[in-house]
Structures are given as structure tokens and as C-alpha cells.
N, C-alpha and C positions, 0 to 999 in steps of 0.2 A: 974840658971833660964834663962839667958840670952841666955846662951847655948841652951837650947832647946827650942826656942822660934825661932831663926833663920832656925834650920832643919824643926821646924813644920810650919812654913811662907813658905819654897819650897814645902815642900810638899803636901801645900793646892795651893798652886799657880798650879803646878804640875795637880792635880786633875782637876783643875777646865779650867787647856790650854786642857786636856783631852777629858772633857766634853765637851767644847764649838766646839773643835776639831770635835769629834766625832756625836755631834746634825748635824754641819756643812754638815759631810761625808752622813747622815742617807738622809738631808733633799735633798742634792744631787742625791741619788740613789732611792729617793721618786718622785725626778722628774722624776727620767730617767728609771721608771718602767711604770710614767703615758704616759710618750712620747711612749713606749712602746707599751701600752694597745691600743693606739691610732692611728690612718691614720697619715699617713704619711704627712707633712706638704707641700708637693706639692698636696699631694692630697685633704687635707682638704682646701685647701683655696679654690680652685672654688667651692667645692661640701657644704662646711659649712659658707664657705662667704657667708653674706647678699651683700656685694657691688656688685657680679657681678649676682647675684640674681636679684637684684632692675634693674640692665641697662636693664638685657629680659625683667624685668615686665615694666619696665617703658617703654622702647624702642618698647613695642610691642604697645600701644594707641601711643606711639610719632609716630613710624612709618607708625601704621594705619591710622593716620590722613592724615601726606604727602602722604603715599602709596595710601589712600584709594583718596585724590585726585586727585594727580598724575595719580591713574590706573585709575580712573574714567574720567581726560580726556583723560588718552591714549583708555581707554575700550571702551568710549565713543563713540571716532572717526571710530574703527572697528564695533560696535554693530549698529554706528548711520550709517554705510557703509550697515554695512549686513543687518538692516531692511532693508531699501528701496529698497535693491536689491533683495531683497529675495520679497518683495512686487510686483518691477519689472516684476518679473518671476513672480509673482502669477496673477498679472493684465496684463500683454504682457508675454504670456507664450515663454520658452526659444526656441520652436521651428521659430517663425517668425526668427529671428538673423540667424540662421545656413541656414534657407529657401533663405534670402536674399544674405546670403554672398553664396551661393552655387547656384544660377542659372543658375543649369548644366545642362546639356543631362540627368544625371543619375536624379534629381529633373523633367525633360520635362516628359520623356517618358512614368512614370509611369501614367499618364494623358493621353498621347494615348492609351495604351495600351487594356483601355476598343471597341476601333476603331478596331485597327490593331495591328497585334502581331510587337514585338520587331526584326523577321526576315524582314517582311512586311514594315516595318519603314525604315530599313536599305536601302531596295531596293529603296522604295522611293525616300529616301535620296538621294542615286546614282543617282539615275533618275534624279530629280532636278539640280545636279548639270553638269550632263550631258546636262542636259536643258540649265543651263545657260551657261555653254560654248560653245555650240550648238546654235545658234539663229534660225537653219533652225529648229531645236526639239521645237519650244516651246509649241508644243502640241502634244500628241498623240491620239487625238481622232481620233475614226476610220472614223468619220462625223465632220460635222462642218456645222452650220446654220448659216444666218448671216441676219440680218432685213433690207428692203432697205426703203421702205414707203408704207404707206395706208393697213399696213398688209402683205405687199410682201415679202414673203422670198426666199433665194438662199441657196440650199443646195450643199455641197460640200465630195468628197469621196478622203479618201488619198488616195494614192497611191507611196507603198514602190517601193526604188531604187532597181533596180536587173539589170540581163545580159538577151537579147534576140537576136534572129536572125530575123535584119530588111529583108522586100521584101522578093519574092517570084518566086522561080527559076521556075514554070510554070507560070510566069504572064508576064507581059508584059518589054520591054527592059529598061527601066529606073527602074525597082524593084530590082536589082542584088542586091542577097543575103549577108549581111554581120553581124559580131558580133559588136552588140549596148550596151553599160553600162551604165546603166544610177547611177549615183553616190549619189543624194541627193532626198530624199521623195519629193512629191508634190501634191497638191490636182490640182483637175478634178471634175468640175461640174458636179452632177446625172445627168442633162437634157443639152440640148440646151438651152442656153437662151431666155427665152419666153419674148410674148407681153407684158404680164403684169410688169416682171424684167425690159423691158427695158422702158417702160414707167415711173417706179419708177424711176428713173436715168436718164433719159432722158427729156422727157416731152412729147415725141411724138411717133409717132406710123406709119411709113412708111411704114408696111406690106403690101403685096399683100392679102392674106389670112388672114380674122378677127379673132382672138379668145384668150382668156388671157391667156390662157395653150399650146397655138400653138406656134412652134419655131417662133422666130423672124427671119423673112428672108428679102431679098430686101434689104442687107446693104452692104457697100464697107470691103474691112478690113481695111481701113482706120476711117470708121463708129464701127468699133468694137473696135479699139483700140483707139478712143476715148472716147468710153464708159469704157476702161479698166481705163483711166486715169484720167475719173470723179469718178469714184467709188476708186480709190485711195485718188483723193482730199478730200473725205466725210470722210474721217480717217475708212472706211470700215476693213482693210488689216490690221492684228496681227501687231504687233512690229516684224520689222525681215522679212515682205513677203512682195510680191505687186501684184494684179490682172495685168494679161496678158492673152495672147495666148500662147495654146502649144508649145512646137516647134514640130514638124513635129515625131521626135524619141521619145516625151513626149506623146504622142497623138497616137503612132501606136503600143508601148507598154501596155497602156493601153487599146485599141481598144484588143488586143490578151488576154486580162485577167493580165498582170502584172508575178508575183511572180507565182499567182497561173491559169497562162493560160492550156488551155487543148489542145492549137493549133487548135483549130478553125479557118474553113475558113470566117466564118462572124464572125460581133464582138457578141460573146455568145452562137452558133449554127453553124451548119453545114447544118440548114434547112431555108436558107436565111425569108422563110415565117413569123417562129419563134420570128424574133430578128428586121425585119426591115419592113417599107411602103418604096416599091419602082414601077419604071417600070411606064410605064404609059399605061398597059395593063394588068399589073398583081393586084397588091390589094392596090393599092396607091389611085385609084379613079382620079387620076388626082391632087390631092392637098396634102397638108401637113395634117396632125393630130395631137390630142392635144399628148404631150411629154408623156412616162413611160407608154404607152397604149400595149407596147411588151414586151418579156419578157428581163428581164436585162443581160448581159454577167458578166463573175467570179465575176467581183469585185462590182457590184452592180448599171453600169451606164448602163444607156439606150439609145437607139437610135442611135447608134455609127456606125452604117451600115442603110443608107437609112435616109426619112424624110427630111432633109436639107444635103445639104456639108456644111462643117464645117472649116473654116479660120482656117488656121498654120501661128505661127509666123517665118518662115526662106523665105527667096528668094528661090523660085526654084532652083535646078542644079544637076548634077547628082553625084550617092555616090561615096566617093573615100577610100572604105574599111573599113575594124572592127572602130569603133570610140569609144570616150566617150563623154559623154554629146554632142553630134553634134549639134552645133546651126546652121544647114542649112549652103547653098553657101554666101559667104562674099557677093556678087551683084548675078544679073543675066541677061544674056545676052538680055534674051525679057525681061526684067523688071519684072517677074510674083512672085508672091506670092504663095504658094501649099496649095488647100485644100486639105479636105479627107473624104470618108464616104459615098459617092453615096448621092441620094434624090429619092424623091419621082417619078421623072421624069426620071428616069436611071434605068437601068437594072442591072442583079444580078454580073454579072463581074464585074460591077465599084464599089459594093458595100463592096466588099472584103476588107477585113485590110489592106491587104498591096498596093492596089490603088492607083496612085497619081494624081492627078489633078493639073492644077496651071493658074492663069489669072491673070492682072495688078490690081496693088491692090483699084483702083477705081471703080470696075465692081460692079456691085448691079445686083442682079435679083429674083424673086422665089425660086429659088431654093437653095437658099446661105445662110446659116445664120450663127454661130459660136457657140462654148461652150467653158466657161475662163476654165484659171487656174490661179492658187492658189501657187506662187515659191517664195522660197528662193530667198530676194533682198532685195536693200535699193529702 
């Protein structure tokens, strides 16, 4: 009995390491079917974790809050920027800034342009600054008015710079013919200077012959270029010019018509009757007449032959060939001054352009008077 009481104790022993064995192996390969059936366990922990779950869910109000303040004052500062600029512009529209910062030619012109075209502007332009480096240019009017008193006005005609041929090879020995240039513009009184001119300027009235439109005669040219020099002191004279007398080659160029002479023997005609009062047997009467009562020579001035002689600024002396701007003999031997232009009391030979006269510059008479000019000077 003993006997088999030991083999059957191993062999339940046996059975039962078996069993326990084998549950062991079952419950093993029970796992390792579920792991199996299953994600992978790098994959299942972020996708079936709650922890990293809850940090999005949580992290998103944690974050909102910092983010939402944070952005809020960074948004703030942009949004609180772009209102009021965008306000800016809505209430000072964007154009004034670019108007201002651009106050250019291409900003000016569109403003003239309803004026003068954009070629027109240019030219101007040119002109202008021609002007200013020019002081003799600072006007190109073809006239020029100037107020003295009590209503009195003096009216004045340019007269461009050109080349002529002074005197006149059948006149008499002091005319030898020669080429004159004259190099800068200059005005030339329309008239003689009347009564009434030099009254306004003067105060008095020394005429032989009464009349407010009659040349002023009866004056030295000493009495004319004092009158040149009170009418400068009145601040009369542009910036850049000064009232004087001709010179002699300013005054015999114009007498011929200038630029546009036609070479007339008198100044404006060939028919001395035409253009002048002379002679004192022909249609003079014996006296002067009121000024622009004939017809005017090229450039629009009257009386330049007959009615008064007329003061030049140079000393007599005789020419010494082709010149430019000639301002007369440095002295002259009789002391004389040259007029030009015949009067009313001379005949038609003296009345011619190229004429020359000359007396001590103290002589006054009837038949003397002057007409200014209008030159480049300080």
C-alpha cells in the first residue's frame, strides 16, 4: 500500500506542475494575442492617453487666456495703430502728404497748364532766367509807360540792338560813312519831351512856344540831363536801367528805323513833308507843334526829323571808323555837344538822319529840345 501511495503522490504532483504549467503558458499567449489585436503601444499612448489629451484640452483655455491677453495687447497696439491711421486718411486724405512732400514742377505745372501749354512754360521759363542774368532784359515789352504827376505820362519804344551804316557818303564832310553795332537793347522815347513831362519833373516851364503836348524847347543839355537825373532820383527807372540821353549812334540808328529800317532819307519817309514840321517857309509856320501830329518812322517814334533838334549825349568829334557802342569823342576841341534832327526853323538837308549838329552844352534856344533814353546802367 505504501508502495503505491508514493508513485501515485508523483503522479498527482506531476499533473498538477502540468496544469498550473500550462494555465501559466495559455494565460501568456492570452496576453500576447490581446497585445496583438491591439495599437501598438507607441501608438496608443498619445492617441488613447487621457494625459496628453487633457494638456490640448487644458492648454487650450490656459493658453487662450495668456494668448488671448497677450494678443490682445500685442493686436491692440497694431489695430489701436491702424484705426487712427486709417481714420488719418479718412479725415486728411492720403493725398495732402505726397502733395507736400512733392512740391515739384511736375505738382506746379499741372496748374498752369489751363494758361499756357507745357512748351509755352518751358520757353518762359528760359526767358525768365535769361532775364535774370540779363539785367539789361528785364523786360520785353515792345512799349513801356511810366507815370510822372498830375496824370502825365511818358511813353517809351524799345529798340533792339543791330549793325547799321552810320552817315552818309553824299552829305556833308563830318558824316563819313561807317559800320555801327550797337550791342544792347534800349528804349527811345515816342515823342520829344513835352511841356507838360517836364513840368511834372521839373516845376517850371521855360518854353518859348506854349502848349502841354508841344516839345519842350529853350533848354541847355545841361537842363536836359538834369532832368535825366531828377527823374532817376524819383526811383522812375526799372532795376538795372537809368534815364539819359542818346548817344549820338543810339539816336541815328533809331532815327533810320533800327532792325527794321527801309533806308530812308528822313526819319520814316523819303517825303521829308510826311514825317516832319520844318523850314521856316515851308509848313513849319514859324513854330513848333504839338508832338506825333506826323506820321511815325518803322519803329513807331515820331518827330525824329524836324520840330525840335534834339540833345545827344557824346562831345562832338569826328568818326574814327566801323565802331561798337561808340560813346562819342572822349572831349572836344570847341567844347560842343551834337544834336540831331533839324526843327522847325531849318531846311530839309539838316533834317536828314545822318545830320550832325553840335553847340556848347549851355546854349538854350527855340529850337532845341531833347527826347530821353531808357539804357542799361547802374
Amino acid at each position: 500500500m505504501k508502495q503505491l501511495i508514493a508513485p501515485v503522490a508523483i503522479i498527482v504532483i506531476l499533473i498538477v506542475f502540468f496544469v498550473i504549467v500550462d494555465r501559466k503558458e495559455f494565460s501568456r499567449h492570452d496576453n500576447v494575442q490581446m497585445v496583438q489585436n491591439e495599437p501598438s503601444a507607441t501608438n496608443r499612448k498619445p492617441t488613447v492617453s487621457v494625459p496628453e489629451a487633457k494638456p490640448i484640452t487644458e492648454v487650450k483655455p490656459a493658453e487662450t487666456k495668456p494668448v488671448a491677453e497677450s494678443e490682445s495687447i500685442v493686436a491692440t497696439k497694431p489695430v489701436a495703430k491702424a484705426k487712427p491711421v486709417t481714420e488719418k486718411q479718412t479725415v486728411k486724405p492720403a493725398e495732402p502728404k505726397p502733395v507736400a512732400q512733392t512740391k515739384s514742377k511736375e505738382k506746379l505745372l499741372p496748374t498752369a497748364v489751363p494758361v499756357v501749354s507745357a512748351e509755352e512754360a518751358k520757353k518762359l521759363n528760359a526767358e525768365a532766367e535769361m532775364i535774370r542774368a540779363e539785367p539789361e532784359k528785364i523786360t520785353r515789352n515792345d512799349a513801356m509807360e511810366f507815370s510822372l504827376a498830375n496824370g502825365v505820362t511818358l511813353d517809351m519804344v524799345i529798340i533792339e540792338g543791330g549793325t547799321f551804316t552810320m552817315g552818309d557818303a553824299s552829305g556833308v564832310e563830318d558824316e563819313t560813312p561807317h559800320r555801327v553795332i550797337i550791342t544792347k537793347d534800349y528804349y527811345l522815347g515816342k515823342t520829344e519831351v513835352t511841356q507838360a513831362q517836364w513840368r511834372a519833373v521839373m516845376g517850371n516851364d521855360p518854353s518859348h512856344f506854349e502848349g502841354d503836348n508841344r516839345p519842350m524847347e529853350n533848354v541847355s543839355w545841361n537842363d536836359a540831363m538834369e532832368f535825366c537825373d531828377k527823374l532817376n532820383s524819383m526811383g522812375k527807372a526799372p532795376k538795372g536801367y537809368k534815364f539819359t540821353l542818346p548817344t549820338e549812334a543810339q539816336w541815328e540808328y533809331a532815327a533810320r528805323g533800327g532792325k527794321g529800317s527801309r533806308g530812308y532819307k528822313y526819319s520814316g519817309s523819303n517825303d521829308i513833308g510826311d514825317v516832319a514840321w520844318y523850314g521856316y517857309e515851308d509848313n513849319s509856320g514859324r513854330k513848333t507843334h504839338e508832338v506825333a501830329m506826323k506820321k511815325p518812322n518803322e519803329l513807331g517814334i515820331y518827330d525824329m526829323s524836324g520840330n525840335v533838334w534834339e540833345w545827344c549825349l557824346d562831345w562832338y568829334g569826328a568818326y574814327h571808323g566801323d565802331a561798337v557802342d561808340p560813346q562819342g569823342a572822349s572831349s572836344s576841341l570847341r567844347s560842343h555837344r551834337v544834336f540831331r534832327g533839324g526843327s522847325w526853323g531849318d531846311g530839309a538837308r539838316m533834317c536828314r538822319s545822318a545830320y550832325r549838329g553840335s553847340i556848347v552844352p549851355g546854349y538854350r534856344s527855340s529850337i532845341l529840345g531833347f527826347r530821353l533814353a531808357l539804357v542799361p546802367g547802374q
